[in-house]
C-alpha beads as a LAMMPS data file, in Angstrom:
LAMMPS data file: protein, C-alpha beads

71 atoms
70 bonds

1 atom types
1 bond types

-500.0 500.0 xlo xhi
-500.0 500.0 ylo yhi
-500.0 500.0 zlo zhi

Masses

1 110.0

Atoms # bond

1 1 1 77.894 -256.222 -133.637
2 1 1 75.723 -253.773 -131.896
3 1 1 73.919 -253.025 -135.588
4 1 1 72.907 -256.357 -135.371
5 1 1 71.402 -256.593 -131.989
6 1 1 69.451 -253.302 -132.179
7 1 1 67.972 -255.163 -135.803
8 1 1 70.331 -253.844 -138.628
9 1 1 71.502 -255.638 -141.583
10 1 1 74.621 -255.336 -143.745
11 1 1 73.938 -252.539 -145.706
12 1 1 73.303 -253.788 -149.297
13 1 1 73.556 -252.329 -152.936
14 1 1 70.288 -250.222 -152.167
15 1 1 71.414 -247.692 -149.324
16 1 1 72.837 -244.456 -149.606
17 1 1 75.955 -244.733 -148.415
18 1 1 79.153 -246.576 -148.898
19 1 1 81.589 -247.346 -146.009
20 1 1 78.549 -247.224 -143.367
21 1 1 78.832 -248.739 -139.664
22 1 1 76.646 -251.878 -141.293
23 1 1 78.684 -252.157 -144.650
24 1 1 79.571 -255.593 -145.455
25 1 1 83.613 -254.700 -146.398
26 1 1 85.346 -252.661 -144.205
27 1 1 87.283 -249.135 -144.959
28 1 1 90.445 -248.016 -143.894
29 1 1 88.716 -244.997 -142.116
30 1 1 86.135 -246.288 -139.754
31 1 1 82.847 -244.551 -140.308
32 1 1 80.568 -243.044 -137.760
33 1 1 77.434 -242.761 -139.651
34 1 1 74.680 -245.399 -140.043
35 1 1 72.981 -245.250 -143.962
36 1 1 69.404 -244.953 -144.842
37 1 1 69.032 -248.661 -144.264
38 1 1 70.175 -249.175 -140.951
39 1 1 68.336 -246.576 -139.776
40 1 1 65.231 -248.105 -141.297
41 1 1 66.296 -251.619 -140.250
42 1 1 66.345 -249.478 -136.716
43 1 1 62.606 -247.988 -137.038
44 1 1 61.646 -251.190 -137.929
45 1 1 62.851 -253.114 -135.324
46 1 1 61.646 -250.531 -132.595
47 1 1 58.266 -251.032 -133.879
48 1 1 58.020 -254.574 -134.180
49 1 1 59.984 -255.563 -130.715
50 1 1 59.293 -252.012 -128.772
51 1 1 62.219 -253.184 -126.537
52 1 1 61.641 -251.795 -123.234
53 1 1 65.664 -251.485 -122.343
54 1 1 65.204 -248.696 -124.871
55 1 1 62.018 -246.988 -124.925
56 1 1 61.470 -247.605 -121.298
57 1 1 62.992 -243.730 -120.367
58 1 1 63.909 -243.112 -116.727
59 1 1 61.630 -240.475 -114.577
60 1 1 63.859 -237.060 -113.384
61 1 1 62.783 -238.113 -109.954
62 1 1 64.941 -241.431 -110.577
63 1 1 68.128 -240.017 -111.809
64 1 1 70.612 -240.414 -108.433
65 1 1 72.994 -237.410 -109.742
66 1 1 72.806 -234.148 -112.019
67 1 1 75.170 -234.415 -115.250
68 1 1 78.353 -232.811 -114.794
69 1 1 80.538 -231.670 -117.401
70 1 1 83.147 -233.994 -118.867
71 1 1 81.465 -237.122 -118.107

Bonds

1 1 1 2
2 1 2 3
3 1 3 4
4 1 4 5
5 1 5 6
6 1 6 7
7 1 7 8
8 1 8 9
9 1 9 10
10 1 10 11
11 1 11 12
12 1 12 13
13 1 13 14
14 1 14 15
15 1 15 16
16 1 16 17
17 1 17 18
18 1 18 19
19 1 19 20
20 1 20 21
21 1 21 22
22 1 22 23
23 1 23 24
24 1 24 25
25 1 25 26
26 1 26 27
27 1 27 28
28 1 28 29
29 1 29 30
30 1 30 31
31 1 31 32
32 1 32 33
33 1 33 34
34 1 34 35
35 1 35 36
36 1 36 37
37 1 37 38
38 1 38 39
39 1 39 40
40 1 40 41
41 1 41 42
42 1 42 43
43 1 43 44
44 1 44 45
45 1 45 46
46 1 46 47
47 1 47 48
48 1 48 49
49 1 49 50
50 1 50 51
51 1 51 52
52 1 52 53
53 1 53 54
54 1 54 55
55 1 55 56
56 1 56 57
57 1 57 58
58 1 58 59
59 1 59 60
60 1 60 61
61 1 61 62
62 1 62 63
63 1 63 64
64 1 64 65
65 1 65 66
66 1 66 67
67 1 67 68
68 1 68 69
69 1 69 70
70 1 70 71
């Protein structure tokens, strides 16, 4: 469901690849890759809503705590 709120269809016919995240029918081996389609769906969607949850990128100066490994 997170496809669909960030803009992405089912992927249709069209895209290059079967068993995607957004395919319509489900696998038995869950994918981890998005096809051409979603990721366009994605562009797309950035453009047209420039949501600023996403694009809105935090300064250095407002991060509380360094990253540590194994987070």
């Amino acid at each position: 469901e997170l496809g669909h709120n960030l803009g992405m269809r089912h992927d249709g016919d069209q895209c290059n690849c079967t068993g995607c995240i957004m395919s319509a029918v489900l696998s038995h081996q869950p994918s981890k890759l998005f096809s051409n389609c979603s990721k366009d769906d994605y562009q797309t969607f950035l453009i047209n809503y420039r949501p600023q949850c996403i694009l809105n990128e935090p300064l250095r100066t407002d991060i509380i705590s360094p990253p540590v490994c194994g987070n």
